[in-house]
C-alpha positions as CSV (number, residue, x, y, z in Angstrom):
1,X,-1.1,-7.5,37.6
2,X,-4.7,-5.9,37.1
3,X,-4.6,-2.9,34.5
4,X,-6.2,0.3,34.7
5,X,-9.4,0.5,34.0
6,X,-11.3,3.9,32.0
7,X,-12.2,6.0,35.3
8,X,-9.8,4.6,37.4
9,X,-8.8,7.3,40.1
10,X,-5.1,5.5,40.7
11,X,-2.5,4.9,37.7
12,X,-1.1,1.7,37.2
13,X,2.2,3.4,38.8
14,X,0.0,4.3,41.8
15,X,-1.2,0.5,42.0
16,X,2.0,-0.8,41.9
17,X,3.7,1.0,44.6
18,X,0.6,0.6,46.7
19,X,1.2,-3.5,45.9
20,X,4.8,-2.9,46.8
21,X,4.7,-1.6,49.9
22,X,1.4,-3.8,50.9
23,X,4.1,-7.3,49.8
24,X,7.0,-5.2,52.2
25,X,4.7,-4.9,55.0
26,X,4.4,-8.3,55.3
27,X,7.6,-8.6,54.6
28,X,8.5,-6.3,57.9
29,X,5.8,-8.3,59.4
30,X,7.5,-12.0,59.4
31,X,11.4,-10.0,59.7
32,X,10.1,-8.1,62.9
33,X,6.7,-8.6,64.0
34,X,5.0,-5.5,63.5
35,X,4.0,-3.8,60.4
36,X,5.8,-1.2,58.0
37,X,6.1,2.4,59.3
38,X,5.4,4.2,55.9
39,X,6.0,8.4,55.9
40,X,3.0,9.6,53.5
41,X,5.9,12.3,52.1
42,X,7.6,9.4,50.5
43,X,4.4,8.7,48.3
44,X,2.8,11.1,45.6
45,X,-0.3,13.5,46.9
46,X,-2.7,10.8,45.3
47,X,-1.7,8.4,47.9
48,X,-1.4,10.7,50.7
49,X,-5.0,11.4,51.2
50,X,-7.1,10.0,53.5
51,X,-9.1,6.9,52.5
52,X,-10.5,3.3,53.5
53,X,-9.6,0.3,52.2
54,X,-9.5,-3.4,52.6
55,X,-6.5,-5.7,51.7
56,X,-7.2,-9.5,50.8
57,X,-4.8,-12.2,50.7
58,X,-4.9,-15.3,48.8
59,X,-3.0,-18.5,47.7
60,X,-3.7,-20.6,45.2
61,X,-7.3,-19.2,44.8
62,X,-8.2,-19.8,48.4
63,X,-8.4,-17.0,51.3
64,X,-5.6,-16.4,53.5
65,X,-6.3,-13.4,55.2
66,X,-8.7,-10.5,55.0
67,X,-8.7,-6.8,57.0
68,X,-10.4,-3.7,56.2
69,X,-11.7,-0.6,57.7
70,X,-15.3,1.3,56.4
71,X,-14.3,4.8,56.7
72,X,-11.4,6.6,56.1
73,X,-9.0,8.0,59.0
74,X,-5.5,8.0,58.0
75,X,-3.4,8.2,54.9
76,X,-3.9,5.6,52.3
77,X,-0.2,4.2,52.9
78,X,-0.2,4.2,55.8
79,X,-4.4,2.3,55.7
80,X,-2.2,0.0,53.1
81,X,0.7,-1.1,55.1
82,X,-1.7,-1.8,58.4
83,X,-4.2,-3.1,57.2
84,X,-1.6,-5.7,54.9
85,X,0.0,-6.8,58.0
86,X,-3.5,-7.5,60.0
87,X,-4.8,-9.1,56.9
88,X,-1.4,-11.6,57.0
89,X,-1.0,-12.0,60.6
90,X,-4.1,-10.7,62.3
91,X,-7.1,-12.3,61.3
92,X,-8.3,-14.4,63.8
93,X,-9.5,-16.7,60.8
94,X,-5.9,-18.0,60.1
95,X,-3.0,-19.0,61.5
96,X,-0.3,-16.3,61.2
97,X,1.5,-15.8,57.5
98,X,4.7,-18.2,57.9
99,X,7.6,-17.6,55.8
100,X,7.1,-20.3,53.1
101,X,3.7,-18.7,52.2
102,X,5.2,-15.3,50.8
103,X,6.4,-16.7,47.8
104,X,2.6,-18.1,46.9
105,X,1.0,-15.1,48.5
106,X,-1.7,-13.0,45.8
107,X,-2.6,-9.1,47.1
108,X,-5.7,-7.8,46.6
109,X,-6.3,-4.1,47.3
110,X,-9.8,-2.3,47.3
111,X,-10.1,1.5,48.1
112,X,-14.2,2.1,48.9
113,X,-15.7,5.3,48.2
114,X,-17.5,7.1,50.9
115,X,-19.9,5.1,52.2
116,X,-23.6,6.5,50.9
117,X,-27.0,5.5,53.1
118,X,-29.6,4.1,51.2
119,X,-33.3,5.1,51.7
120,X,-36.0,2.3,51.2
121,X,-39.2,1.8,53.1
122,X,-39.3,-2.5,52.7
123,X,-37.1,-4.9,51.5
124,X,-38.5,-5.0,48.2
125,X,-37.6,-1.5,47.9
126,X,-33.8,-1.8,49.0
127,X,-33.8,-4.8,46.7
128,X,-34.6,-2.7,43.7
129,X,-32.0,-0.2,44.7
130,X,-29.0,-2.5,44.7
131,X,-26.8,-2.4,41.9
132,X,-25.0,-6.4,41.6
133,X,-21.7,-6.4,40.9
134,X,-21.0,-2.4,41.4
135,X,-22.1,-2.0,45.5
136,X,-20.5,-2.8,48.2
137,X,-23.0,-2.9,51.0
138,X,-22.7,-2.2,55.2
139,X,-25.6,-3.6,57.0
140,X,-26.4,-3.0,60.4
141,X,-29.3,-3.2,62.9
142,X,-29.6,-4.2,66.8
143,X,-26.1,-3.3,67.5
144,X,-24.8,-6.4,65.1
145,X,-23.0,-4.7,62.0
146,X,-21.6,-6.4,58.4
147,X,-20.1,-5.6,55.1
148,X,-19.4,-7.6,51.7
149,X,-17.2,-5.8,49.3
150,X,-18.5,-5.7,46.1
151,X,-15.9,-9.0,44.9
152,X,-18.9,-11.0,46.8
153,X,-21.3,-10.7,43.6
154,X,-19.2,-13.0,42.3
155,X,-20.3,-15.9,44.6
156,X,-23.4,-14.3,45.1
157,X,-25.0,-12.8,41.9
158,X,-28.7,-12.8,42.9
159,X,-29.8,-9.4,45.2
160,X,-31.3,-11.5,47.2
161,X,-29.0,-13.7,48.3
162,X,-26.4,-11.2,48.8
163,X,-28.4,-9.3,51.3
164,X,-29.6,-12.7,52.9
165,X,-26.0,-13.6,53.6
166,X,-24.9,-10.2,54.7
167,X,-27.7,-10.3,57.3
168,X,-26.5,-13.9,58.6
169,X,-22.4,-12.1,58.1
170,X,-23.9,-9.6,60.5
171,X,-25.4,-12.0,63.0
172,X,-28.6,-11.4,62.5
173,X,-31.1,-14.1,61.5
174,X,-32.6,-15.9,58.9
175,X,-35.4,-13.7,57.2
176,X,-34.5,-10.8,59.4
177,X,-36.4,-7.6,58.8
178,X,-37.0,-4.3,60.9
179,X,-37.5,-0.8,60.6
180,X,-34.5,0.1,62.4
181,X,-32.5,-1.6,59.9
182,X,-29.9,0.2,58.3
183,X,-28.1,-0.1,55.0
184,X,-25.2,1.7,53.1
185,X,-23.4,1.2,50.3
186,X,-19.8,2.0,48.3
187,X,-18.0,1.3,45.6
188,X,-14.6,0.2,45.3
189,X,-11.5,0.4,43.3
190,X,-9.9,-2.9,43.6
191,X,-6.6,-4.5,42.0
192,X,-4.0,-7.2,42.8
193,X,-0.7,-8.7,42.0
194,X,1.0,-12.3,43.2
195,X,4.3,-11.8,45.1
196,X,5.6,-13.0,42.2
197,X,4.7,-10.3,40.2
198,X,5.9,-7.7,42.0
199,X,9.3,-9.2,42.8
200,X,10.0,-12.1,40.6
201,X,11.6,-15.0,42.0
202,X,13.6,-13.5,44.9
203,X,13.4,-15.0,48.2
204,X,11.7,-13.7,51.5
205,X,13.9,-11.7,54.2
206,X,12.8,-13.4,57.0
């Protein structure tokens, strides 16, 4: 399991039980089909408040499942839990989490900041204002809209190419440039755990 980094707004307590009850809403999820009902009293104030956050699954280094929302709307449980269970069962990427998968299952959580519009007048000039590896970035423009968490620098260091494959996430072509475009960015607060981690050796409900 990550550790807490200097700055970090959640304790390594907070992470867990956010881990916790993302691996129990799957869980719920392959027991009865729907995902964990999760009271915000249960939880300390930290993870009452309202915030955004995407939830990525993988297994053995490969994507199983990713589902997020941009802005924040509900309690960061309860954003957990759902967004867990659409992430595992929901993304019309995959097949639905089966059973035999839990076990191997890693959880990735990343809470995003407000989302902050960025001011440029080319490309050059949005180019210069992108921080690799720290922003997250929404892109949107003729109705077509996309986001790469900041985890994406990883594959794509370069500014350029991150934007470029943003653009072509978004739909929108090769090249593509306007003056309607528009462009926002966040930061994250990301960590993760295998099922293993959190639970040891213990076999699925399901």
């Amino acid at each position: 399991m990550s550790s807490t980094e200097p700055g970090a707004v959640y304790s390594a307590a907070d992470r867990r039980r956010l881990l916790e009850l993302a691996a129990r809403s799957i869980e719920h999820g392959l027991e009865r089909g729907a995902p964990l009902s999760v009271d915000p009293q249960d939880y300390p104030e930290t993870l009452q408040a309202s915030r955004a956050t995407f939830v990525t699954l993988e297994i053995g280094g490969q994507l199983r499942g990713c589902i997020g929302v941009l802005q924040a709307f509900r309690p960061l449980v309860v954003d957990v839990a759902q967004n867990t269970y659409a992430a595992a069962f929901e993304d019309p990427r995959f097949p639905g989490l089966r059973p035999a998968e839990f076990p191997r299952l890693e959880i990735h959580i990343s809470v995003l900041s407000p989302a902050e519009p960025l001011r440029f007048s080319s490309e050059a000039d949005l180019l210069d204002q992108i921080r690799p590896g720290i922003d997250g970035l929404i892109l949107q423009d003729r109705g077509q809209r996309g986001t790469f968490l900041p985890s994406v620098w990883e594959q794509l260091p370069r500014p350029e190419q991150f934007l470029e494959h943003l653009k072509r996430k978004a739909g929108l072509p090769f090249g593509h440039w306007s003056d309607t475009l528009q462009v926002a960015r966040y930061t994250t607060e990301s960590f993760g755990a295998t099922v293993t981690e959190l639970f040891g050796d213990a076999p699925v409900r399901a």
